[in-house]
C-alpha positions as a Markdown table, in Angstrom:
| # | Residue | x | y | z |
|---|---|---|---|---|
| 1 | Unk | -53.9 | -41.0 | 29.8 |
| 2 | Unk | -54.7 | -42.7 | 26.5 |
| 3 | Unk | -58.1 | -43.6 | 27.7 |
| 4 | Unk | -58.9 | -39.8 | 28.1 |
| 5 | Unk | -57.6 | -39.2 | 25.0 |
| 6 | Unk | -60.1 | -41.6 | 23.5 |
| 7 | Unk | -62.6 | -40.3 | 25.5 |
| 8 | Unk | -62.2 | -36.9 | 24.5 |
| 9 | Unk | -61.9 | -37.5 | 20.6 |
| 10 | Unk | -65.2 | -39.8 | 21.1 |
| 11 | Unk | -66.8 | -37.4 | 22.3 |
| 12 | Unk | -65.5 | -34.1 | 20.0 |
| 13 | Unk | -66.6 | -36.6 | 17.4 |
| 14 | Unk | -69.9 | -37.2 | 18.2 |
| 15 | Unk | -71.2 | -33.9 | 18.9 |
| 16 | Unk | -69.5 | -33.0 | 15.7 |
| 17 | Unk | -71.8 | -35.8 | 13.6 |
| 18 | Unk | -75.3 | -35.1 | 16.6 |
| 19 | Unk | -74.7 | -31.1 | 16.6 |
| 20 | Unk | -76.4 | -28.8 | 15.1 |
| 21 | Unk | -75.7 | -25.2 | 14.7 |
| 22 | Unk | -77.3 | -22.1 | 16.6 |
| 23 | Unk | -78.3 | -18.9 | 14.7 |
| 24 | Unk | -77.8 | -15.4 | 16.0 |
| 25 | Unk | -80.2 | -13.3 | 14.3 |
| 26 | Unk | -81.1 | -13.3 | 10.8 |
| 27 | Unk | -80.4 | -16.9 | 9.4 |
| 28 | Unk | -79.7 | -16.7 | 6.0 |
| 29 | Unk | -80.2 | -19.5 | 2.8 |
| 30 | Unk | -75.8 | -19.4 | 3.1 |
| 31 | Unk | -73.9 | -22.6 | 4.0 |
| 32 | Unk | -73.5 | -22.5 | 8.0 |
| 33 | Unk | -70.2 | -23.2 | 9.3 |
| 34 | Unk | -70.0 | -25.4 | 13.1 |
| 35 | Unk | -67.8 | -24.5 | 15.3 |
| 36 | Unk | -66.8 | -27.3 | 17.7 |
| 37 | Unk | -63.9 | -26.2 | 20.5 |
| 38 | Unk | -62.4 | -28.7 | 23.2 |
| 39 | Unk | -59.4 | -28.3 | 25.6 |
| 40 | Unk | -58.3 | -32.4 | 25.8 |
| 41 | Unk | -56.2 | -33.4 | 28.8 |
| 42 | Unk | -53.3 | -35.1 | 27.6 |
| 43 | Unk | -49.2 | -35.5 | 28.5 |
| 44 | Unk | -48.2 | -36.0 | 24.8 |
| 45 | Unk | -46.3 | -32.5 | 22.8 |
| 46 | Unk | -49.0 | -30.9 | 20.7 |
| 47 | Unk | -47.0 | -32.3 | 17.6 |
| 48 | Unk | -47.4 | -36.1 | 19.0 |
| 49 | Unk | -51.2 | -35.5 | 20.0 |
| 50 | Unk | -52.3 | -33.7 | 16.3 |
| 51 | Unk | -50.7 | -36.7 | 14.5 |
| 52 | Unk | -52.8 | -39.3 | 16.9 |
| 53 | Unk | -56.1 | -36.8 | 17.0 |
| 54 | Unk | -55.5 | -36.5 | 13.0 |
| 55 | Unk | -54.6 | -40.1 | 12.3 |
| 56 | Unk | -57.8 | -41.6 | 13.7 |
| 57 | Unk | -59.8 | -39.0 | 12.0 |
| 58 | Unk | -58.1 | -40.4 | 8.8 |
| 59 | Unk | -58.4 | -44.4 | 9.9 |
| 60 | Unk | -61.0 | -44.7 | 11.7 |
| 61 | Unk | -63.6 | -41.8 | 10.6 |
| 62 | Unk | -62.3 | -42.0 | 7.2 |
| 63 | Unk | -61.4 | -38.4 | 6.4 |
| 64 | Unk | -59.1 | -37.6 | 3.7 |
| 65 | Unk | -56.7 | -35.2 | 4.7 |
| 66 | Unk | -56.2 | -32.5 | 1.9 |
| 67 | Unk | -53.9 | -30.2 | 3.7 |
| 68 | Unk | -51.6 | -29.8 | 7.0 |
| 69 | Unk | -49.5 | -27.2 | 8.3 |
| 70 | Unk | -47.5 | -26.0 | 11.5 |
| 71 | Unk | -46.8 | -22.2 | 12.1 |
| 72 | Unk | -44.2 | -20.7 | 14.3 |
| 73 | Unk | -46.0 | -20.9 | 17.6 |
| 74 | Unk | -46.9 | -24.5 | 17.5 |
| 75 | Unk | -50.1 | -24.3 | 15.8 |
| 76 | Unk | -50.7 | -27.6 | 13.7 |
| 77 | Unk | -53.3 | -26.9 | 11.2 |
| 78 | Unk | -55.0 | -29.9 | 9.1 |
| 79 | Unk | -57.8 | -29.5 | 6.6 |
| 80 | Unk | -59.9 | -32.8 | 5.9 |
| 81 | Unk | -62.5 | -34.0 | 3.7 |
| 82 | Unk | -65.3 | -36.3 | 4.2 |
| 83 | Unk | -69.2 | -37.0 | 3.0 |
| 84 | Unk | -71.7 | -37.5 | 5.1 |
| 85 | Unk | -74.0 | -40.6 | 5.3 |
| 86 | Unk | -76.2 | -38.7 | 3.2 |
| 87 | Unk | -73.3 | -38.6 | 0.5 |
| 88 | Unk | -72.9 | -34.2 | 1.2 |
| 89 | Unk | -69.6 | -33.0 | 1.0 |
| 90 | Unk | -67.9 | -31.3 | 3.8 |
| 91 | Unk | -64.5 | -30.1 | 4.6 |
| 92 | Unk | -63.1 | -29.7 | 8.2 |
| 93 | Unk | -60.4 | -27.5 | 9.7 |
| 94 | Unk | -58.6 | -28.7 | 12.7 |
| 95 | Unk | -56.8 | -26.7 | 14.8 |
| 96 | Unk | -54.3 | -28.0 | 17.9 |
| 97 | Unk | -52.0 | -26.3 | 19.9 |
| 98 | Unk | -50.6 | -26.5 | 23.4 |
| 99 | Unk | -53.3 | -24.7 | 26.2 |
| 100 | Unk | -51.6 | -22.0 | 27.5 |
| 101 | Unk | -53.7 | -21.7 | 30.8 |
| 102 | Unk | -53.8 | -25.4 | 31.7 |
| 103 | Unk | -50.9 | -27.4 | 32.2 |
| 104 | Unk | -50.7 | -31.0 | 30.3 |
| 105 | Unk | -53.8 | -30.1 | 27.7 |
| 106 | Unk | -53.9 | -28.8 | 24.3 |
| 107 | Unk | -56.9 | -26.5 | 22.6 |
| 108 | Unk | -58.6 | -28.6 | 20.0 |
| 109 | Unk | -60.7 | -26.2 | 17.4 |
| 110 | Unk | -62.8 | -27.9 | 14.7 |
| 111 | Unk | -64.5 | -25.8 | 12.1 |
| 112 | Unk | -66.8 | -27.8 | 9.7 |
| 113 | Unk | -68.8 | -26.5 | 6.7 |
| 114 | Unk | -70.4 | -28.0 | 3.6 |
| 115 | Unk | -69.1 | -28.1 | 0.3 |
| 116 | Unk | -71.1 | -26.1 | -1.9 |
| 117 | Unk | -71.9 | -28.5 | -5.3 |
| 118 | Unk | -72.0 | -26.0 | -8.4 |
């Protein structure tokens, strides 16, 4: 089961560095947010997999987490910070709660955008 876990984070990780983001409509000269949404099997409690998912962001990615919270319905929210290899700025929103559809998997929502420099 941990091996899927790894799997899954590899790979929510990668797109997240390779994707780019799609335009409906009018593009604009405004900072574009990315919107990156997973549903990870897993048998861990949605408390026990954020820590892990937000723990090797912090270790191994080197994000600097800058703000976490938990709401009544299980939600654990954790804001991050990181530069790029181009040294830009970002700041990441992570979302994770227990999938209410699918047994033993949790809904993983990752919302990037850049830090706008004044």
């Amino acid at each position: 089961m941990q091996k899927v876990l790894f799997i899954a984070l590899g790979l929510a990780l990668h797109s997240l560095i390779t994707g780019t983001a799609v335009f409906a409509g009018d593009s604009s000269t405004e900072a574009q947010k990315l919107k990156y949404e997973y549903i990870i099997a897993t048998e861990l409690t949605a408390e026990k997999f954020a820590d892990y998912f937000c723990d090797r962001l912090a270790q191994k990615h080197k994000w600097e987490k800058i703000d976490s919270r938990v709401s009544s319905d299980e939600t654990y929210t954790n804001v991050f910070s990181f530069k790029d290899a181009n040294a830009h700025a970002w700041e990441c929103e992570v979302t994770i709660q227990k999938n209410r559809e699918i047994s033993n998997s949790m809904d993983v929502v990752m919302i990037v955008e850049p830090v706008l420099e004044s």
